[in-house]
N, C-alpha and C positions, 0 to 999 in steps of 0.2 A: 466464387462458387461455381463449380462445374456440373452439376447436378442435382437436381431435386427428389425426392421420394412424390411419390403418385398421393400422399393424402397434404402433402405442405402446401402450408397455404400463404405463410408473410415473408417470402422466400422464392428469388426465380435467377436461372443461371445467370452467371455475369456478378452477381451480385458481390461488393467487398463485405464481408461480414468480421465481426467481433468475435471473440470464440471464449463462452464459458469453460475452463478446464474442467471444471466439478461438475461430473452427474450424477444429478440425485433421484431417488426411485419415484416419489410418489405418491407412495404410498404409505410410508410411514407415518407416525403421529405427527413427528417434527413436520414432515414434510406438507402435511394436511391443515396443519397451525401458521402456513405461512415461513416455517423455518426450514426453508430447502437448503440453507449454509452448514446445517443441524443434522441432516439427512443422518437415518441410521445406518442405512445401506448405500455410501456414498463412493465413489470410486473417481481417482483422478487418470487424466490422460499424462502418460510418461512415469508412471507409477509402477517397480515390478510384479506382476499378477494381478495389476486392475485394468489398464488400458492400455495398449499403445500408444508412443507418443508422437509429436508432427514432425520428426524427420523422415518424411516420407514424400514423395510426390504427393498423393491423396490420404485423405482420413476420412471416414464417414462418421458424421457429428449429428445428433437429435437435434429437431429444429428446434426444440427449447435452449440449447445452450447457443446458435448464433444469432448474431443479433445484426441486422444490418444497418448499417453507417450510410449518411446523405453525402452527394457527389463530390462534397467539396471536402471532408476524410477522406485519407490515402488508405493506403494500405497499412502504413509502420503507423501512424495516428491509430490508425483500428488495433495494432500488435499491443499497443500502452492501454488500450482501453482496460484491460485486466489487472496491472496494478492500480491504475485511475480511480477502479469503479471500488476497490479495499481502499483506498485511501478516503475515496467520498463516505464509503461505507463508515469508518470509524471517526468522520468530523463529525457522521450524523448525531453521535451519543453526546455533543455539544449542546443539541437542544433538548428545551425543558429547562437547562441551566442557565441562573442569574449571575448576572455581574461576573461573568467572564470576562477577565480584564487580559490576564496574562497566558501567555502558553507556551510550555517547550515541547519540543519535538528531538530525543533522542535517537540517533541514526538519522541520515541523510543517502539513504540508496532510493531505487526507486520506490520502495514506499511510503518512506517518510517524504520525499518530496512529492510523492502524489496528496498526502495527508496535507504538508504546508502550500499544495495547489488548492487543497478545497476549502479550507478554513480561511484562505483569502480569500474565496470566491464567496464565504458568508458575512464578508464586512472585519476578520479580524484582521488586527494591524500591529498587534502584539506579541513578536513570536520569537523564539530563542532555540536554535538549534542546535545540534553539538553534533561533530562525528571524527572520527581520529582520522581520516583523510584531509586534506588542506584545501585539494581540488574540489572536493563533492560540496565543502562548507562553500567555498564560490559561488557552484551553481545554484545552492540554498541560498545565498543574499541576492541572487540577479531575480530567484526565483520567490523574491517578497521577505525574506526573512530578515528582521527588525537587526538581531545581534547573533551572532556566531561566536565558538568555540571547540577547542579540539581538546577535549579530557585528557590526552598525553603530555599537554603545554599547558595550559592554562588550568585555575583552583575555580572550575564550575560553579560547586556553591557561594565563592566568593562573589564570581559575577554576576552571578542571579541577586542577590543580595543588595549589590551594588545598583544595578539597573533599575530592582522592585525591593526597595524594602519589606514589602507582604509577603513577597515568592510568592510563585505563581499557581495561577487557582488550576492547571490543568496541564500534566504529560502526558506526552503521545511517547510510549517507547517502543519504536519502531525496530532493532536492531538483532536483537532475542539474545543478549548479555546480561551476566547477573552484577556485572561492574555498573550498567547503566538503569538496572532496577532498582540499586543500592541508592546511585544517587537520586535519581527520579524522588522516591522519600525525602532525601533531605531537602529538596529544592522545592518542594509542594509543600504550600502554607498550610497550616491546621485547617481539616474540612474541604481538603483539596481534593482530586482525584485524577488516579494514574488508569490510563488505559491503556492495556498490551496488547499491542498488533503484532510484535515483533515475536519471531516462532524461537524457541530456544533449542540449542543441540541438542540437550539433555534432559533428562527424563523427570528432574526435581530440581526447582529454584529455592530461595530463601527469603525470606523478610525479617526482619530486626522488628519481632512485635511491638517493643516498647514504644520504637519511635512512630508507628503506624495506629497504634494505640490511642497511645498521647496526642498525637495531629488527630485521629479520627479521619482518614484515609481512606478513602472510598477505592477499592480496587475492580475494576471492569473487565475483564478480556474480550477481545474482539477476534470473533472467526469471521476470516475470510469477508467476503460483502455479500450482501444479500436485498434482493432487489433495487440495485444501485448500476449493474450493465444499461439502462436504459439513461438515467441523470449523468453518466460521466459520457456519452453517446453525447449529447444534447449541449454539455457545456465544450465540449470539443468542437461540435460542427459551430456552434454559436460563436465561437473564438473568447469565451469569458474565462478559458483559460489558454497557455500557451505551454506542452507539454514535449515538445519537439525537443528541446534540448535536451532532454533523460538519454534519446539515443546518443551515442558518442563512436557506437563503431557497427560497422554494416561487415559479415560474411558469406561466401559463397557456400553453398552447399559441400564442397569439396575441405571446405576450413573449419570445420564443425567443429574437430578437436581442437583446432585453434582458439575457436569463440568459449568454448567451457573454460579453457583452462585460464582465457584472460581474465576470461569474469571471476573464476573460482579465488584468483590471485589478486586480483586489484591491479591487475597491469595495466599501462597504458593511460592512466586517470579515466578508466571504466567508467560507465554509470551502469547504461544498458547495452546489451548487444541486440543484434539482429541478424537472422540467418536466411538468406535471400534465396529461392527457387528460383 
């Protein structure tokens, strides 16, 4: 941080800070209930017509969206704090629920393996991930994950099946495909429930009422995180997770087009990039 406004107050130059993309007004209802994730009047940074985004030397950022990080977070630790703090955000819809025994996690980019960082950080040990990359399913099993699979190779339901005869009480589908909301359904036991984090291209997905129906399938979407930048802050400096590995490739400022297009592609056995000043 290179400078402060005259009324911040938890906030002083020098400082590495975390950076909420999403600002929300305030003022709204959503925003007055606690749901600033909800915000009516919500506008993101790198969005065209709501904000500029951080390829810039400087950005000027409301002290509400940064959050500053203790000495021992770097910098790129603070850059992940943003997927961290959505993946902590949708482990949270975990509690209240019994006997959660099983869980899969569709999609293994960075937000599905921020999601299988926090659910291990709440004691689970039960976890099934799938992603059609071969590389990203690696870093999900160094990264706690029980059983891996890639839906292009392997009969998913078979293996859920095999591993849980119940299938499992809880999906995280992280990826925003309607191949892996398809199955999400089959793989969740009667009474189960699917939570989407994953944002989809298009404008209308599908469900197979019958089968959603008949199981009695509890469906949740999950926006974004909300009040979660400060707990995924705390388990980072704490070390009760280890999230360093999601980066996999560092750019100059000068490689900008290089780092979209790797990521956009899956080159390289991508996870995350980073674009270094």
């Amino acid at each position: 941080m290179e400078a402060i406004g005259k009324d911040v107050k938890r906030l002083k130059p020098g400082d590495i800070v975390a950076v909420d993309p999403a600002l929300s007004c305030g003022r709204c209802d959503q925003c007055k209930n606690g749901r600033e994730h909800t915000c009516l009047n919500q506008k993101f940074l790198g969005c065209p017509g709501q904000i500029e985004g951080c390829l810039s030397e400087y950005i000027v950022m409301p002290e509400h969206n940064c959050s500053p990080v203790p000495k021992n977070v770097n910098a790129e630790q603070a850059a992940l704090i943003e997927p961290l703090s959505i993946g902590y955000y949708a482990s949270q819809f975990l509690n209240g629920k019994k006997n959660i025994e099983t869980i899969g996690i569709l999609g293994a980019g960075p937000i599905g393996l921020s999601v299988l960082l926090s659910i291990r950080t709440m004691g689970h040990n039960k976890i099934f991930v799938t992603d059609k990359l071969d590389y990203r399913l690696l870093a999900a099993q160094k990264a706690g994950a029980t059983w891996t699979a890639n839906p292009e190779k392997h009969n998913v339901p078979a293996i859920v099946k095999d591993k849980s005869s119940r299938l499992l009480d809880v999906v995280f589908e992280c990826c925003g495909k309607q191949e892996a909301l398809d199955q999400a359904i089959d793989i969740l036991k009667p009474g189960g429930t699917l939570l989407i984090v994953g944002i989809p291209g298009v404008d209308r997905v599908t469900f197979d009422i019958s089968k959603i129906r008949r199981k009695e399938i509890a469906i949740q979407n999950v926006r974004r995180q909300n009040n979660s930048v400060q707990p995924a802050i705390d388990l980072t400096g704490s070390g009760k997770w280890l999230p360093d590995f999601m980066i996999t490739h560092r750019f100059t400022a000068e490689k900008t087009q290089e780092a979209f297009e790797t990521v956009a592609n899956y080159e390289d056995n991508v996870i995350k990039a980073v674009i270094k000043f």
